[in-house]
N, C-alpha and C positions, 0 to 999 in steps of 0.2 A: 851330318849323316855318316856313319859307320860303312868302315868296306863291307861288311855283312850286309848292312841295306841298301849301299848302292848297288851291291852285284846284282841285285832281285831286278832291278831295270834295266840290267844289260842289256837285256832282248831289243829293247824299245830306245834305250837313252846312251850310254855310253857308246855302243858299238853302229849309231845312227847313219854315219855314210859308209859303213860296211856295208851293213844291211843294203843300203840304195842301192850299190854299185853290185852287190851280189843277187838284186831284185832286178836289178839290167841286164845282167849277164842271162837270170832265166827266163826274160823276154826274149830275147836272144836264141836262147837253145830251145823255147816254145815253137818258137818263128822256123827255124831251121833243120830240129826232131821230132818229127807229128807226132809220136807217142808219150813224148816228154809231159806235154800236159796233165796226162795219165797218172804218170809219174809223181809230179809234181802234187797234186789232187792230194796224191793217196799220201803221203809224206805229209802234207799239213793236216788232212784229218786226222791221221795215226799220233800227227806230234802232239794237238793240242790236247787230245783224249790222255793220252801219257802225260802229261804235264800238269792236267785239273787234278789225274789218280795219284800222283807222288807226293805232289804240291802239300807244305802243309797247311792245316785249316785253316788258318790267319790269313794263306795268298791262294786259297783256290777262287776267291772272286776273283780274282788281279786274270787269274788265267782262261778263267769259264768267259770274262769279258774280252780281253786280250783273240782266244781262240772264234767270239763271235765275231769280232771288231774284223778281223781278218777274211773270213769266211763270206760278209758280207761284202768287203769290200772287191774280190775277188770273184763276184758272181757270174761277171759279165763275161772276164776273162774266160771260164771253166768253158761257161755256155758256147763261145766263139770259138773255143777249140777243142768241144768236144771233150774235155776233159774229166768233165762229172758223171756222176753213176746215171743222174736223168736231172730231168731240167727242171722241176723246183725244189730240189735235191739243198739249195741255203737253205731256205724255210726250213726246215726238216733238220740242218742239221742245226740251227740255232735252236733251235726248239728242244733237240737234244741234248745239246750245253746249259740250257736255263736249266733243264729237269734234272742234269747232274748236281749244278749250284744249288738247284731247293733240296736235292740229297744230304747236299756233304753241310751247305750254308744253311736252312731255310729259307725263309722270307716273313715278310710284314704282314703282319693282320689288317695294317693301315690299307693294305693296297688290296683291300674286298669289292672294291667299285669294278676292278678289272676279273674279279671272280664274274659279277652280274652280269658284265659284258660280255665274256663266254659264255655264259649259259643262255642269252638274247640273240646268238647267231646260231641254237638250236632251231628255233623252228621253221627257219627258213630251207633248214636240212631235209627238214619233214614236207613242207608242202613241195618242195625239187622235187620229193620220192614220191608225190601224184599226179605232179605237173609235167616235166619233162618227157617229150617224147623218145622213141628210139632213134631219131637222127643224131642224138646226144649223148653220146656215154656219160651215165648216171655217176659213176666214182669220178671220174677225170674232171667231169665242169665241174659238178662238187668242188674238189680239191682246188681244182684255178684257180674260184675264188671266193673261198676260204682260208686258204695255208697262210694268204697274207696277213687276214685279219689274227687267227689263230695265235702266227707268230708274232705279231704286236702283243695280244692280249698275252700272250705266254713270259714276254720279253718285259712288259711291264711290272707282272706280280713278280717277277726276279728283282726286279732293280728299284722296285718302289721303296723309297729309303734305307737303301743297301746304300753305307758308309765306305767309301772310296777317298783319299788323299788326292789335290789337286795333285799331285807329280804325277799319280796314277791315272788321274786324265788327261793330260797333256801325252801320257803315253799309250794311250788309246786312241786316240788323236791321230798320234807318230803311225800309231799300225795301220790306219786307211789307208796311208799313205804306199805303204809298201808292194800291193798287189795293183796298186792303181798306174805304180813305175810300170813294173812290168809290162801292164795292159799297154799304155801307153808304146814302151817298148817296143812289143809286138806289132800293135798297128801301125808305127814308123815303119819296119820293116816290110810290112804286108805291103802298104801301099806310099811310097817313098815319093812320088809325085803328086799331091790333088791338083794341079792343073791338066793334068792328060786324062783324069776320069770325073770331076765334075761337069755336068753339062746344064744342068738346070739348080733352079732353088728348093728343089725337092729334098727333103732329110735322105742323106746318101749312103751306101749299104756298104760303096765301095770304100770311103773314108772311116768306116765305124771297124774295120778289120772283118768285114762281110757280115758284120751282127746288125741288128736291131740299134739304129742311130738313138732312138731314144732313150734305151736303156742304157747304151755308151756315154753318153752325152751326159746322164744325171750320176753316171758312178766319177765320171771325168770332171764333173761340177763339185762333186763331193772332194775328189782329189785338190781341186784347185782350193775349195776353204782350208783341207789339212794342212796344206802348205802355206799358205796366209797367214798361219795361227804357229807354225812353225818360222817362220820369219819374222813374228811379232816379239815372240815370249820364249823360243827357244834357240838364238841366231845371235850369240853373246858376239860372236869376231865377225871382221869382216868375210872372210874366207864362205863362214856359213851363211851368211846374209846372201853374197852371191851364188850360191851352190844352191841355195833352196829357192833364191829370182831363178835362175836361169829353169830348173825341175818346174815352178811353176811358169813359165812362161811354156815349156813344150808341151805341158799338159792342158794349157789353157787355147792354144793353138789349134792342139788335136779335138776341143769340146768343140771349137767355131768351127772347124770346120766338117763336122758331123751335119752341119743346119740343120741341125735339131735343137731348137731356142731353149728350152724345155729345163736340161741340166744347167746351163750357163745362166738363167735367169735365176733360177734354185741358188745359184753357186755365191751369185750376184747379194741377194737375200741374204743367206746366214754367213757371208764377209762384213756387209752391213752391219748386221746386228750385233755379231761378234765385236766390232769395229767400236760400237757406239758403249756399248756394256765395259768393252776392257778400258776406253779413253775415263767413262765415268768413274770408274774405281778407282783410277791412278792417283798418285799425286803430281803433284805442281811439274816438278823437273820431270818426270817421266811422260809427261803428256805433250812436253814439246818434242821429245824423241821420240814418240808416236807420231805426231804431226808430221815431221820430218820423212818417219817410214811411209806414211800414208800419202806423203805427194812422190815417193818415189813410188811405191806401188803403184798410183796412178800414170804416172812417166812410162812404166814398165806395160802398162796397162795397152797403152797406145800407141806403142812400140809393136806388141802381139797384133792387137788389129791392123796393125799397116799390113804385117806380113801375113797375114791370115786373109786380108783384102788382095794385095799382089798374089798370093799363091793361088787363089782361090780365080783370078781373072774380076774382080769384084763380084762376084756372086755372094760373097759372104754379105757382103752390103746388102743384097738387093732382096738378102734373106726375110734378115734384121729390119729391112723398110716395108717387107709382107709385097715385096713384087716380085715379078717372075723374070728370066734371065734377059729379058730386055727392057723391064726397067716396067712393064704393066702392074698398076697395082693389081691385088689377088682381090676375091672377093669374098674371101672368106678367112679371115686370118688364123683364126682356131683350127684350119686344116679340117673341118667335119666335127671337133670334139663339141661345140655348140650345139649342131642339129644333134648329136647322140645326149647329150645332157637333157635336152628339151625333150627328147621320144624317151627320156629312163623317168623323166618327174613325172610326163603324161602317167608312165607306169605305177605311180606312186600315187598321184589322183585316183586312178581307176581303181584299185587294191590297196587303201589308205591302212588297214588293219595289219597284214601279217604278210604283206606285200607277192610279190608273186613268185617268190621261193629263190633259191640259188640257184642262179644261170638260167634265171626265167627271162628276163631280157632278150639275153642272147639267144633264146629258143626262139621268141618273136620275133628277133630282125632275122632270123634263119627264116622263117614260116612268111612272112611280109616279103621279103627283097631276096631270098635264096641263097644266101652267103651266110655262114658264120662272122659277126663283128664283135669283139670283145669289147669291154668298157673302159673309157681312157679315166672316167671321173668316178672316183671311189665315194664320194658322195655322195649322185645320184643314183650310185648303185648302191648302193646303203641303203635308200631311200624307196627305191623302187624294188628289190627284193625283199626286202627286208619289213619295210612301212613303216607304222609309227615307233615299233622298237627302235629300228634305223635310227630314229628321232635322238629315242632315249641312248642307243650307241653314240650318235653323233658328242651330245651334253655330257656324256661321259671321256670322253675322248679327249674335248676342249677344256671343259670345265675343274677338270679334277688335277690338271698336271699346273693349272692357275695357282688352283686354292694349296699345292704342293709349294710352289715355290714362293706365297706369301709368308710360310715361314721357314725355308731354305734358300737363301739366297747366294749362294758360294758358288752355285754353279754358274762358271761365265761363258758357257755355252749352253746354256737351257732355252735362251730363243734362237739361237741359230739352231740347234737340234729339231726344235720344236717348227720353228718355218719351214726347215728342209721336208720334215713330215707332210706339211700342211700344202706345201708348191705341190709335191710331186704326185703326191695323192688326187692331185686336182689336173696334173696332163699325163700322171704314166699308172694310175690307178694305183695296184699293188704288187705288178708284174716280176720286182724285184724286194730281197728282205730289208733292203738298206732304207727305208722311211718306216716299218715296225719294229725295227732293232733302234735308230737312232730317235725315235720317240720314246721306248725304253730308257735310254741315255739320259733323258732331258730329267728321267726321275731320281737318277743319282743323289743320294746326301754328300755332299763335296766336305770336307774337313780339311782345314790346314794344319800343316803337317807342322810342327815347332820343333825349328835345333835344339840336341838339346845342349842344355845347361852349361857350361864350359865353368869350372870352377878353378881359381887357383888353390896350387896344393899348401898346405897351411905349413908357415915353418916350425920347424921341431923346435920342441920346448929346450931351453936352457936352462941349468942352475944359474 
């Protein structure tokens, strides 16, 4: 590869623990200057929008992906500090990155399924606009939830067989990685002890840097696969092998102790899969130095839970075993997401056709039990607002990114992508972009990249 083409991966590959140790620092100065967030925000929006408009046409994918890979991966952070214009402000603005790429790049005809798909979460728009009472603001529920699906459907017709270079995933990969330090960062500093503020096995507000434990927990799960995949395949010395154990080991610490199960089983899943994909491809000598990695990751593994156990007073245990801080089991392991799955299909029984609109659910358990509850399973809400399209969304969702990668097979993240979508969608519904951006992903056409040529220079002719 030519200085010319490796400088285009600076961002992501050569200048790798730059980037870390300067993604620490701005947890750091997050944690320390409230307005910094602010700051910070506006500087990554401004930079990747400059980057796609410069870029030339050959690498404005490289950047439209790079600037969502980022965006998403930093959601949680913006949210916890305030930092964003408003809070489904990723959605929106990945949405706004794919629509530059179909600008400057197009996209595939192939990917018309994800056309039908959008225009199948019309009519549920329609019956909301007859259905919903005024306890509900008609744009807002709308939008809650919508933008996720939106931004999946938006996210796939970009990436459906958009030709990408495995270096160029591996460096999308690299970029979850970077806001996810930070957050990390940040919540070290916010809350430097969890044995002085856990008190139960309840998903906790005060360990998640005062956010939403489950939304922390699945961007923190996401973190800990980027870094397993950066210890596998990009961790050539020792020096980086330990630098990216010890980064995943603080990030994997700070999921457990969210008890919020939710991300860490997510995280669990597409390591797994990753895991089994990368050993099959290998050859012979490479797969015993896989082995080797993966009983030290393991080693590392139970290392974290000890101290995730001791800091925790074992509460983190007794999370994981579905009991409560003295050791009773729960009787409900799902936390409530069960009884809410079960009253969203009654929904879908009752309103089999065109189902009972968007944010028709949540209008019922307002009007039944007097509280607003939103929906933890994107399926059953699928299902129950939506009906039998729901159906036809679902078979398009599963089915189509199958029959994709029976004749694309390069991508060696297409089921850890693809699980991560399928876990989080089923305990965190579509609250954050990072399950319809990373199902996007799983559509990639991966290509390998070939050195080139190296030729010797021929000798000059003699008389």
């Amino acid at each position: 590869m030519s200085a010319k083409q490796r400088y285009r991966y600076r961002f992501t590959n050569d200048a790798y623990v730059a980037l870390i140790v300067l993604h620490i620092i701005m947890g750091i100065f997050i944690n320390v200057i409230p307005d910094f967030s602010k700051l910070y925000f506006t500087v990554v929006c401004l930079f990747f929008i400059f980057k796609i408009i410069v870029a030339p046409k050959h690498e404005k994918v490289i950047w439209v992906l790079f600037g969502a890979t980022y965006i998403v991966a930093s959601e949680s952070l913006f949210r916890m500090t305030g930092g964003g214009l408003f809070y489904e402000f990723s959605k929106y603005f990945v949405i706004l990155l794919m629509g530059m790429g179909m600008f400057y790049d197009g996209l595939s005809g192939k990917g018309y399924p994800y056309f039908i798909y959008l225009i199948l979460l019309v009519p549920a728009v329609l019956v909301a606009s007859t259905t919903l009472g005024y306890d509900l603001n008609f744009r807002t529920s709308v939008a809650f939830v919508l933008s996720g699906p939106v931004c999946l459907g938006v996210s796939a017709l970009y990436c459906y067989d958009k030709k990408v270079s495995k270096e160029v995933l591996l460096q999308i990969v690299a970029c979850i990685s970077y806001p996810i330090i930070a957050m990390t960062t940040h919540i070290f500093l916010y809350n430097p002890s969890v044995r002085e503020v856990l008190t139960s096995t309840g998903s906790s507000f005060a360990t998640s840097g005062g956010f939403g434990p489950n939304q922390v927990s699945t961007l923190l799960g996401l973190g800990m696969f980027a870094l397993t995949v950066r210890f596998f395949m990009k961790s050539p010395g020792l020096f980086l092998k330990l630098f990216n154990l010890f980064l995943l080991v603080a990030i994997s610490f700070r999921a457990l102790v969210t008890l919020s199960r939710g991300g860490v089983f997510g995280a669990i899943i597409m390591i797994f899969a990753f895991l089994v994909v990368y050993y099959g491809s290998a050859k012979y000598r490479q797969k015993q130095q896989i082995i080797v990695s993966v009983l030290l990751l393991v080693f590392v593994g139970f290392i974290t839970w000890g101290i995730s156990l001791n800091q925790s007073s074992g509460l983190v245990g007794n999370r994981y075993a579905n009991e409560d801080a003295i050791g009773r089991e729960k009787a409900d392991m799902s936390t409530g997401r069960v009884e809410l799955f079960v009253h969203e299909f009654a929904g879908f029984q009752e309103h089999p056709f065109v189902g009972v609109g968007a944010s028709g659910m949540k209008q019922e358990r307002l009007i039944s039990e007097g509280t607003v509850i939103a929906s933890h399973n994107e399926i059953s809400r699928l299902l129950s607002e939506h009906g039998m399209l729901g159906v036809i969304i679902l078979m398009i969702l599963i089915l189509k990114p199958l029959d994709f990668r029976s004749r694309n097979r390069n991508n060696i993240f297409f089921y850890s992508f693809l699980a991560f979508w399928f876990a989080t969608i089923n305990h965190s519904a579509m609250r954050i972009a990072a399950p319809a951006f990373l199902y996007g992903l799983s559509l990639l056409h991966v290509t390998n990249e070939k050195p080139p040529l190296r030729r010797k220079p021929s000798p000059k002719l003699t008389d």
